[in-house]
C-alpha positions in Angstrom: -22.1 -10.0 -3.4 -19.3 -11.9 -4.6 -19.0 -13.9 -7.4 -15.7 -16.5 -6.1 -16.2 -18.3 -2.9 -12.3 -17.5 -1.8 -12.6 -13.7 -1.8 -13.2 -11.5 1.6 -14.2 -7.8 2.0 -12.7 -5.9 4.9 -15.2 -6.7 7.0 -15.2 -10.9 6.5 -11.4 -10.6 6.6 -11.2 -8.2 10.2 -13.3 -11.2 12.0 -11.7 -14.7 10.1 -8.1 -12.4 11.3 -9.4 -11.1 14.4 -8.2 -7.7 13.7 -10.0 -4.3 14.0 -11.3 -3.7 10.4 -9.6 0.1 10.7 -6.5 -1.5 11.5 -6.8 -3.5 8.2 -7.9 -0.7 6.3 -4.9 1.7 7.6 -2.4 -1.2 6.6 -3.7 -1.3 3.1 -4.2 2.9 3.1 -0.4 3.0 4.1 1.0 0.5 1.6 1.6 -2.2 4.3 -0.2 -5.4 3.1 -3.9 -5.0 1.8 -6.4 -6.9 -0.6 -5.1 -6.9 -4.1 -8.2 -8.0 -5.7 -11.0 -5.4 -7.2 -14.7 -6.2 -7.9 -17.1 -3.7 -8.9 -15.3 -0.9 -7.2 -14.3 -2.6 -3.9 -11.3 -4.0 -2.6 -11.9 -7.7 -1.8 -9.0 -10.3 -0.5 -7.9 -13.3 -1.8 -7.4 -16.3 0.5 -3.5 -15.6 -0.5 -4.1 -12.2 0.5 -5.1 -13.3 3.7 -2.6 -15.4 4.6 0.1 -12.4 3.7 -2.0 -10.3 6.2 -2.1 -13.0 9.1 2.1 -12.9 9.0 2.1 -9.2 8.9 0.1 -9.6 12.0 2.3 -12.4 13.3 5.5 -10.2 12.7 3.9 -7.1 14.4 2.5 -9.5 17.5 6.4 -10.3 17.6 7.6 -6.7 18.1 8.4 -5.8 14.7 7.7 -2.4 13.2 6.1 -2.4 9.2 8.7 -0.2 8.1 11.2 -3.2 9.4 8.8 -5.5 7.4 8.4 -3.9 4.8 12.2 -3.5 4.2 12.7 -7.1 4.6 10.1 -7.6 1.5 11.6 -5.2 -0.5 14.9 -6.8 0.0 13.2 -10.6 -0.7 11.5 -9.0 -4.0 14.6 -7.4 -5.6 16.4 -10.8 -5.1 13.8 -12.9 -5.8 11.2 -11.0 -8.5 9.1 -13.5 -9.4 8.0 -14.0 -5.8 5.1 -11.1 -5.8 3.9 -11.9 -2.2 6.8 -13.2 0.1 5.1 -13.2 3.2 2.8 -16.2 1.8 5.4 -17.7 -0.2 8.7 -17.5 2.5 10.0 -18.8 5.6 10.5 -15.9 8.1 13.2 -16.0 10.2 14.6 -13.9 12.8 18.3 -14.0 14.7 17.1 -11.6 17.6 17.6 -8.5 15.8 17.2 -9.0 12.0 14.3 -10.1 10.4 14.7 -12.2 7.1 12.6 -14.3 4.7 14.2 -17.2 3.6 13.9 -19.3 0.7 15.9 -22.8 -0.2 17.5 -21.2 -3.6 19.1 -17.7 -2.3 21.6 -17.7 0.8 20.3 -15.0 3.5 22.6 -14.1 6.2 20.2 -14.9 9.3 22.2 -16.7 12.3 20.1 -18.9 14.2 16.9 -19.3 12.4 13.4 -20.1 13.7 10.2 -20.4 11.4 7.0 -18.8 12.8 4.6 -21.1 12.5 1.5 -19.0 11.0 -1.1 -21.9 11.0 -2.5 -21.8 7.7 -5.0 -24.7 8.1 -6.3 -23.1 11.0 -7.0 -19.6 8.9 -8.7 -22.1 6.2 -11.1 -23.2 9.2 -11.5 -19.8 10.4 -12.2 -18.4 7.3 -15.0 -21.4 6.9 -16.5 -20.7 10.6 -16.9 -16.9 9.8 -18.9 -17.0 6.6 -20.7 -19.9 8.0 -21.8 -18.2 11.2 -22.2 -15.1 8.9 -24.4 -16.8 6.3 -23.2 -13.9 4.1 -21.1 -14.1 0.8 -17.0 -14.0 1.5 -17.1 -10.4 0.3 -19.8 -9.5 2.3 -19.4 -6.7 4.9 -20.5 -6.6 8.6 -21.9 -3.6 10.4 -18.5 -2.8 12.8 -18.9 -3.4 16.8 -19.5 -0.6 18.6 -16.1 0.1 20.6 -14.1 3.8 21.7 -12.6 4.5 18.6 -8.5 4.6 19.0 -6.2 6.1 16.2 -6.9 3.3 13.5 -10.9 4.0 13.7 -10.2 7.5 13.2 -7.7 7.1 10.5 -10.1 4.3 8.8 -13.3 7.1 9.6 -11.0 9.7 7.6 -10.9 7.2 4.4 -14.5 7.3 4.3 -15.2 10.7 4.9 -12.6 11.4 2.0 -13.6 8.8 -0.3 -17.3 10.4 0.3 -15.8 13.8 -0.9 -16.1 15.3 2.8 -13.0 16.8 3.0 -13.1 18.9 6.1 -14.6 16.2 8.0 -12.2 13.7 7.2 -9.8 16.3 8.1 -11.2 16.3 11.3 -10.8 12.5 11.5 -7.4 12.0 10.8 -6.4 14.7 13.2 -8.2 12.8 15.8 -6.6 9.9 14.8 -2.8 12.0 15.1 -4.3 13.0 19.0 -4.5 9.1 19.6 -1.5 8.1 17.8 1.1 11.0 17.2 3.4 8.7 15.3 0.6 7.3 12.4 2.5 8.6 9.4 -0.5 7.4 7.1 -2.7 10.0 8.8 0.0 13.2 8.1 0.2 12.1 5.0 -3.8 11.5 4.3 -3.9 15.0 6.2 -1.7 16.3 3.6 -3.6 15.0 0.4 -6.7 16.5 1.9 -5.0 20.3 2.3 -3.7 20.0 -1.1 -7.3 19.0 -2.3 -8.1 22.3 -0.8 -5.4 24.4 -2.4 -3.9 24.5 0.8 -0.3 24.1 -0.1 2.1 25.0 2.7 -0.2 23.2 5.0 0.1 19.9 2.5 4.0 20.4 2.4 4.0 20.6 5.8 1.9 17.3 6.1 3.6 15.1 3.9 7.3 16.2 5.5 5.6 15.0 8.7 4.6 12.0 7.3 8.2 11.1 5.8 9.9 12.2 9.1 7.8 9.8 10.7 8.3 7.2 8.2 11.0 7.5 5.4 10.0 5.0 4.0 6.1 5.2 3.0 5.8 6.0 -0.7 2.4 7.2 -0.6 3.8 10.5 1.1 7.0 10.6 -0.8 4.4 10.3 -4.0 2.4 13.0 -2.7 5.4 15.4 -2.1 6.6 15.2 -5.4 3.0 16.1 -6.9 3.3 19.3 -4.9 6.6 20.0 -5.9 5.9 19.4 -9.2 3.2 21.7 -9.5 5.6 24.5 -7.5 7.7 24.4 -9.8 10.5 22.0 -8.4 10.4 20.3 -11.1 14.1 18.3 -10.5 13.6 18.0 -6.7 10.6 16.5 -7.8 12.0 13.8 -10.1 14.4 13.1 -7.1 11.7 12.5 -5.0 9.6 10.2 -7.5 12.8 8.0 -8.0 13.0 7.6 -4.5 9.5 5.9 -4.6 10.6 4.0 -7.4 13.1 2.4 -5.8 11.5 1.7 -2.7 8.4 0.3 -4.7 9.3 -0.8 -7.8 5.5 -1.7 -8.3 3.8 1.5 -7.5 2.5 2.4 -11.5 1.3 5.9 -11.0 4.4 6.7 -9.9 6.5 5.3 -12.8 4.0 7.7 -15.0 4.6 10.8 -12.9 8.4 10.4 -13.3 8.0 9.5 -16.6 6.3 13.0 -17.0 8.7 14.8 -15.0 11.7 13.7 -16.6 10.0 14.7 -20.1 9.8 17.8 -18.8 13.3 18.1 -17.9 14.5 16.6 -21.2 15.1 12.9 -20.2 13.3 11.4 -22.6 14.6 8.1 -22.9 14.6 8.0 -19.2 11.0 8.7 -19.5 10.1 6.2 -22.0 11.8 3.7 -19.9 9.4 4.2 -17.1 6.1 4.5 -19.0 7.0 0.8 -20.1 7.3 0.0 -16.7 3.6 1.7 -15.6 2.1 0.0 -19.2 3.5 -3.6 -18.0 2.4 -2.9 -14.0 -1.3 -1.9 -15.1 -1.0 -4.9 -17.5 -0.9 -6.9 -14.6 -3.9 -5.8 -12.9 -7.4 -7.3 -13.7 -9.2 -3.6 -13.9 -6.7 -1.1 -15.0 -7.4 2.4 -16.1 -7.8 2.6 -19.7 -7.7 6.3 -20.0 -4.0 6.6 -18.2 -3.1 3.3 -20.5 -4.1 5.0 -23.5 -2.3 8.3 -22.7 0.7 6.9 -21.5 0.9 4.6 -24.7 0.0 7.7 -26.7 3.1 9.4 -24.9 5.4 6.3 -25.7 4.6 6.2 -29.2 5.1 9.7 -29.9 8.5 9.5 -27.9 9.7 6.1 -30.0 8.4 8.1 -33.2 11.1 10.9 -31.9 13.5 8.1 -31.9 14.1 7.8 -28.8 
């Protein structure tokens, strides 16, 4: 049960967006647009977090792909920083080729400009009706509908099985989920952390490129790589790869820490302090950090200021 009225588990949020819950679950598996709350161990939405999702889904009803959106974000975020969810923030805008967010203060170069109108009284109402019919807490979850499972049930069947510790089974799921949907990138990539959970290296390599070929831009994969790399032995193609993911998301902390750890390793060392600052003031941010990588990472930072760097 929740304890805030305004927060929505996967389930609550899949019926008030009228989206398949796997859908919703690959989106936030794959870095797309998720919940970015925490209680007790689950992901739960905000009502914020739902109107970010219910323009995602707007923008992909339109014919726009994530990575386009997701582009367009990154582009909004490094002009406008402050703005930590554009998509409930921003006008969108499109010219009939490029897709923009546009706010009053910074000049975007979009021709012709229409808002989408993403009717956010009406997703207050229909967030009210669900958990009214539902008579359930906002975080509550609903058993799923039975339906044939496509390529996002599989991938969001895979999640479980992994999260469970059933490796070769969710294995089995996200393959089915690549039979349905060739071109999922999450599921190579998911495909790939499972092989190199089972020491299965070559196979993991070969997942993640998969993934990346797919979709250059999903740092999740990229992240992944550089892990393997790292412990290969690749040390500086691995601390390419990591600032890669850095720069396409400058908020992804674990990464921050891994090149932190890499470039130590190479002999960057202010370099590396630089970026455990960064991962100590992104987990400062979130309500249940890990105090264990907090601790080490300030334990790391202190010893590398001591150093004088």
């Amino acid at each position: 049960m929740s304890n805030a009225a305004n927060e929505y588990g996967f389930g609550a949020a899949a019926r008030i967006l009228a989206l398949p819950e796997s859908k919703l679950r690959y989106w936030s598996q794959s870095g797309f647009v998720g919940p970015s709350l925490r209680r007790g161990g689950r992901q739960v939405y905000s009502f914020q977090d739902l109107v970010s999702v219910r323009a995602a889904k707007e923008l992909v009803d339109r014919g726009f792909q994530p990575a386009q959106i997701r582009k367009a974000l990154d582009h909004v975020r490094a002009k406008l920083p402050a703005v930590d969810r554009p998509l409930d923030k921003l006008r969108v805008a499109w010219d009939g080729n490029a897709l923009a967010l546009v706010d009053d203060g910074v000049t975007f170069e979009v021709s012709g400009q229409r808002c989408f109108d993403f009717g956010l009284s009406d997703l207050a109402a229909r967030a009210s009706e669900v958990l009214a019919l539902a008579g359930v807490s906002a975080a509550a979850e609903a058993p799923p509908a039975e339906r044939p499972r496509g390529a996002y049930d599989w991938f969001a069947a895979g999640v479980d099985k992994e999260t469970a510790g059933e490796l070769a089974s969710a294995a089995d799921c996200y393959r089915k989920a690549l039979n349905a949907d060739p071109g999922l990138a999450a599921a190579h990539s998911n495909l790939g952390g499972v092989a190199f959970r089972q020491g299965d290296m070559s196979l993991a390599r070969i997942e993640f490129e998969a993934a990346l070929a797919l979709d250059p831009d999903q740092p999740e994969a990229r992240y992944n790589l550089a892990a393997l790399l790292y412990q290969q032995g690749e040390v500086e193609r691995a601390a390419a790869e990591l600032r890669r993911v850095v720069q396409q998301d400058p908020w992804f902390a674990d990464a921050h820490y891994n090149l932190a750890t890499t470039l130590e390793k190479l002999g960057g060392k202010r370099q590396a302090a630089e970026h455990l600052r960064r991962f100590l003031d992104l987990e400062a941010q979130k309500p249940e950090a890990a105090s264990g990588w907090i601790e080490a990472a300030q334990t790391r930072l202190d010893s590398l200021v001591g150093e004088g760097i």
